[in-house]
N, C-alpha and C positions, 0 to 999 in steps of 0.2 A: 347636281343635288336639288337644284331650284326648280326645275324643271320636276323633276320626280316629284317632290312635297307639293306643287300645284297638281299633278294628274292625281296623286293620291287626295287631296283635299276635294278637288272638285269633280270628278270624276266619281268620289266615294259616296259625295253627299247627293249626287247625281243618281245613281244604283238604291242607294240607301231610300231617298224620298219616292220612288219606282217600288220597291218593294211593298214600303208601306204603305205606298196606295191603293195595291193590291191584296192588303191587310195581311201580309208576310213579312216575318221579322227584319226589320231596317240592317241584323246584322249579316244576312244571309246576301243582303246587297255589299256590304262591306268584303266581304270572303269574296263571291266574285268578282267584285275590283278586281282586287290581289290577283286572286289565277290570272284575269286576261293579262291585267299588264307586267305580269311578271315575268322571268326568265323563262318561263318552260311555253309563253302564248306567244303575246306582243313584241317581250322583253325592252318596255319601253320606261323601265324605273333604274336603271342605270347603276354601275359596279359603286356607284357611292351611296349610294341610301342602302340598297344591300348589304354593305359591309358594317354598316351601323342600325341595322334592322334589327338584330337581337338589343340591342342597347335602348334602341325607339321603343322598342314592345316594354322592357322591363323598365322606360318610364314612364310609360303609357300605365304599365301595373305598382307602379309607387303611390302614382295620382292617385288611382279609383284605390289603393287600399290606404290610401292617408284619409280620403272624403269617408270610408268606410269606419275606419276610427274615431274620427271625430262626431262621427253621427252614433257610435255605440256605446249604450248606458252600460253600465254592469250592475245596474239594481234590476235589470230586461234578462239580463244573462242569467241572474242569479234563481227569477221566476223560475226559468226552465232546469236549470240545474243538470241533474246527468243527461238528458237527449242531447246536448250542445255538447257536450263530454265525447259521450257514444260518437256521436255523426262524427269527430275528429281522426277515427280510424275506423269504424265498424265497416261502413258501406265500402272504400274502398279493398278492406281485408276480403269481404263478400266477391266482389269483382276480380280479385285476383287470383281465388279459388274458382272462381266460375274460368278464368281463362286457362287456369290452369290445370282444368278438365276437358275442356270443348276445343282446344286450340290444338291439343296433341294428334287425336283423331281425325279432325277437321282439315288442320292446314300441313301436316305429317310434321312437327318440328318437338325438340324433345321438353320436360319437363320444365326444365330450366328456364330454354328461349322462351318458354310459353309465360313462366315466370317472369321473366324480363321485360314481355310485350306486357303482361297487365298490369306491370308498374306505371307503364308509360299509359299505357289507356286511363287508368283507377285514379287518376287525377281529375277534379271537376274544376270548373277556371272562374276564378275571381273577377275575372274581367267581364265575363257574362253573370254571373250571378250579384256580385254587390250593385253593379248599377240598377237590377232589376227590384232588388231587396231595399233597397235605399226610395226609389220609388212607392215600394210598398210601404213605408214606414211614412212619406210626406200623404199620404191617403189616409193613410191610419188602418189597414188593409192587414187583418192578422195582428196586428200591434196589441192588441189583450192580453194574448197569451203569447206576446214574443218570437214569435215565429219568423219572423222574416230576420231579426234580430240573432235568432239561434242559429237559420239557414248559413247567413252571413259569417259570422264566426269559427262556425265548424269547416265550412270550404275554404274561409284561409288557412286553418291549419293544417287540414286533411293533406293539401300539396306539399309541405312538410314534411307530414309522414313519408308519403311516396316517394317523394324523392329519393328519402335517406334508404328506403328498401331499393329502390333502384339502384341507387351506388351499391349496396350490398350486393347485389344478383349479378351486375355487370364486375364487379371485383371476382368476386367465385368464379363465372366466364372466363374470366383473366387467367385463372389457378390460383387464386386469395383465399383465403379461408375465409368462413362470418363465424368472430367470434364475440363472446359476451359484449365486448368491450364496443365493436362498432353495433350492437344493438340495441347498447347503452347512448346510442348519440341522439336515437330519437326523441327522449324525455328531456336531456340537457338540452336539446337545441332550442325545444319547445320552453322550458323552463328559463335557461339564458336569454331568450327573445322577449320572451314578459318581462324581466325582469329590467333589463336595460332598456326599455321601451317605457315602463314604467316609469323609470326613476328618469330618461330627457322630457319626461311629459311633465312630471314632475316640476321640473328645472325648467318648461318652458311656463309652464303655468307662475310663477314667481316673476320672471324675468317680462314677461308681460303687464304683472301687476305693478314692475317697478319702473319699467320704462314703458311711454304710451308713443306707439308709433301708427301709419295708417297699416289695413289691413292688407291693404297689398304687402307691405316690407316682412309684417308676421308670414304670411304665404311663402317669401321665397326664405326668408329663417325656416321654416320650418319645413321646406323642401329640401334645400342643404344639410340639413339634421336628416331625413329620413336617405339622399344618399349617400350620407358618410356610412349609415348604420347597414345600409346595402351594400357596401364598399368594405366596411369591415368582416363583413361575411366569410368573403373571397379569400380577405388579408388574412383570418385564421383561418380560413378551409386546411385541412388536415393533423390542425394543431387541436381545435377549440371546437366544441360544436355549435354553432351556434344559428337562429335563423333572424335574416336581416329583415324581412318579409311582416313576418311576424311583428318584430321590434317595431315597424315601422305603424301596423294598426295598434298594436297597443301604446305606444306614445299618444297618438291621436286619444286613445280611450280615455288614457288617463287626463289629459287637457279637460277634456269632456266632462271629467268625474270634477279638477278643479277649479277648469275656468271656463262653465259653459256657454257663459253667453260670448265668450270670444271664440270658444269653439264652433261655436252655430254660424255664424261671421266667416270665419275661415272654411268651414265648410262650402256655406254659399260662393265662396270666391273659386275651391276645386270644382264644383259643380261646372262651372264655365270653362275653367282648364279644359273639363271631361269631354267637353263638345268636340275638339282637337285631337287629343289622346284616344279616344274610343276610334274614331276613323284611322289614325296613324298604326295602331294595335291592330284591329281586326283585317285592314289591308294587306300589313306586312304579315301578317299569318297567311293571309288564300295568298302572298306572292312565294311562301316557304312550302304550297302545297304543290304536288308532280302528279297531275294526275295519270300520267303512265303509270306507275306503281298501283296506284287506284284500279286501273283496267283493266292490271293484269293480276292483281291479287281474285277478282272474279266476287261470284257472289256467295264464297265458302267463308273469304272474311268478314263479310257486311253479317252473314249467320251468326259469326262467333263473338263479334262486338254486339248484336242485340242480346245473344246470350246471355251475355256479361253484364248486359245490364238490368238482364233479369234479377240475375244472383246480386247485384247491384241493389235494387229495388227492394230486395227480402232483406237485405243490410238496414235500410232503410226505416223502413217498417218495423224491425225488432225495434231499433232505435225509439220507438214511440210508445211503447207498449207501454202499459200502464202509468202513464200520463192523461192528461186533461183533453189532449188533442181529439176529439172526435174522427170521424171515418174519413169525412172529406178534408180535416185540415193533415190528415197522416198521409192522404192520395196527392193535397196538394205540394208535403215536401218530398215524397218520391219523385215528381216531375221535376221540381227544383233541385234537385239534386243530379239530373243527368247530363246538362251541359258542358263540352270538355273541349277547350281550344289553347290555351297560351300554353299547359304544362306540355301538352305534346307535341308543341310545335316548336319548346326550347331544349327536351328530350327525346324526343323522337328521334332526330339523327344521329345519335349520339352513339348508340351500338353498331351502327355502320361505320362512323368514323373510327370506331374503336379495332375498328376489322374482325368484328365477330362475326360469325357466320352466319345468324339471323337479324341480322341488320337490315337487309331489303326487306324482308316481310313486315317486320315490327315497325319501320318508318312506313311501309305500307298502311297496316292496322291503323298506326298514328291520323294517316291523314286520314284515312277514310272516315275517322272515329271523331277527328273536327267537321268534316262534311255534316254527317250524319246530327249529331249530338248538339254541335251550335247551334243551329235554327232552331232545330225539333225541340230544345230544353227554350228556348228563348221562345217559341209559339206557344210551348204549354205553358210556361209560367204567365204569360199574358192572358193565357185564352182563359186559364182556371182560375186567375185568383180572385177576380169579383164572383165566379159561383159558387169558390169552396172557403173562400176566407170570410169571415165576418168582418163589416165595418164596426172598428171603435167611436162608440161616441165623445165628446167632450161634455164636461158639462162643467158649468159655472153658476156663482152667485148670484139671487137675484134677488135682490135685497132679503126679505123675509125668510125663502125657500132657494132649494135648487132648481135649474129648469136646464132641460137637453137645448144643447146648442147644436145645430148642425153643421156640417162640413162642406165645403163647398164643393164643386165637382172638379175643381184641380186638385183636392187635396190639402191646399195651403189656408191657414185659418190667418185671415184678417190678423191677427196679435201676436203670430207666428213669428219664429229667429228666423226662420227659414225666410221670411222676406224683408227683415233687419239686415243691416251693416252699414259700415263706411268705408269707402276709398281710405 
């Protein structure tokens, strides 16, 4: 295993600083780590880090959605109002009607499997998007009008939604029926997640004010809180519906909303987690990818996944309509809206393993649809948001009057949390 987490580490950051010097996204180097050294190239990452790969990934995505909560205002969220709403199901509902026209004809499979693959595609990943968005926000980059803020909140839920349609479609595969009742699991899961998210943020925010520890011991309190609450997920899976995910950014919020300058502290401390966690994630994804299925799916599924995010992109856009957003900041959340790599790489196998009979194709879709979608959403959000975002200013007192203060070109203002804390 020691072996493996050194070629994944230095190998990743090897790839990764190769890419960007080539001005292509650092995670495009990360995903080829993964392929070579994975089982289907090199196969030089070994049956022990594999076996706890799904586990790496889904703490790789605790971290970036705990730094995600704690950096989210809800006085940001509340600017925007319904488009933060909307993006939580719209675009993905878009995407799964788009596959569920283009995949029947295109790839010959029936209404259903086609259904089943756009659940697994219609997922966009937190892991590409909040670190991009979190970036935007220390810039101040969209920050006016909350944008990167709305982007951010609606892709964690959105994977939520899909999911729970994915359970739904693979159960009916099975011979299940979908009725009312597992329909109903998507507003409770979402509903149960804020709420008990809320109420440990609650409870950490107090427990901070009463005992004063350094901010490393808050970090791992407050990592142990977010994997219980991912743990309890599993423990009621089919009793309770509930999402751990979720629970996990809205604890963060609420901190935020009560104890922000301990929030912005703890933030700064995931921040450097992240440096770890993003290579560990996006490796162990290109090692889960086969590109055989890739080669052999041809270029009728690469048609049907851009299709889809055509009907993807119109999701999008409705999403914005008669809001504040201008042309370029509605073009620049359709870009941010496309990237898709951890939901399909923790569902994607899954109808295979299930012994359905569109399980090759749909893990096919899957990977191609992380190939595809990771970089390209991760080039666009970078390439567009200094041309279509406006920068926020600051402004402060100066004695008499007000006067614009400017921002510096990392982003971080001199009086910033963001470069406060203590050990």
């Amino acid at each position: 295993m020691l072996t493996g987490l050194a070629l994944i580490f230095l190998c990743g950051l090897f790839l990764a600083a190769v890419f960007r010097k080539a001005k292509l996204p650092p995670l495009l180097g990360m995903l080829i780590t993964g392929i070579l050294l994975g089982p289907n190239v090199l196969n030089l990452l070994g049956d022990s880090i594999l076996s706890v790969s799904a586990d790496l990934r889904q703490l790789a995505l605790i971290i970036i959605l705990s730094r995600a909560g704690l950096n989210l205002e809800v006085q940001d969220l509340k600017k925007v109002g319904r488009p933060a709403l909307l993006l939580c199901f719209v675009p993905a509902c878009c995407e799964i009607v788009g596959m569920c026209l283009l995949a029947p004809p295109l790839l010959g499979v029936s209404r259903l499997d086609a259904a089943i693959m756009g659940t697994v595609v219609a997922a966009v990943s937190p892991a590409v998007i909040v670190p991009k968005m979190l970036r935007l926000m220390e810039l101040r980059q969209g920050t006016g009008k909350a944008i990167p803020q709305m982007i951010m909140a609606g892709a964690s839920v959105d994977d939520v939604f899909v999911i729970v349609l994915f359970t739904a479609f693979t159960g009916l595969a099975q011979g299940q029926e979908i009725s009312p009742i597992s329909l109903l699991q998507i507003p409770v899961s979402i509903v149960l997640g804020l709420a008990v998210g809320i109420l440990c943020g609650v409870l950490l925010a107090v427990f901070f004010r009463k005992f004063h520890m350094r901010d490393s011991v808050k970090v791992i309190i407050f990592l142990s809180i977010a994997f219980l609450l991912v743990t309890l997920e599993n423990t009621v899976k089919g009793m309770i519906p509930f999402s751990g995910l979720l629970a996990v950014m809205s604890m963060g919020a609420s901190l935020q909303k009560k104890k922000p300058e301990t929030a912005n502290h703890l933030s700064t401390k995931f921040s450097k987690l992240w440096v770890a966690a993003e290579l560990a994630l996006f490796v162990l994804v290109g090692a889960a990818v086969d590109l055989r299925y890739a080669v052999a799916a041809g270029g009728l599924a690469v048609l049907v996944i851009f299709g889809a995010l055509l009907f993807r992109s119109a999701g999008v856009w409705l999403c914005m309509l008669k809001t504040r957003l201008n042309k370029k900041e509605r073009l620049f959340c359709v870009a941010a809206y496309l990237p898709k790599a951890t939901v399909q790489a923790a569902i994607g196998p899954l109808p295979l393993a299930m012994g359905l009979s569109c399980g090759n194709i749909v893990l096919t879709v899957a990977v191609l649809a992380i190939l595809i979608t990771a970089p390209l959403g991760a080039f666009l959000i970078d390439l567009t948001s200094g041309r279509l975002l406006e920068k926020e200013s600051v402004f402060e007192d100066d004695s008499d009057h007000q006067t614009e203060k400017s921002i510096p070109e990392n982003g971080i203002r001199p009086d910033s949390s963001f470069t406060k804390g203590s050990d």
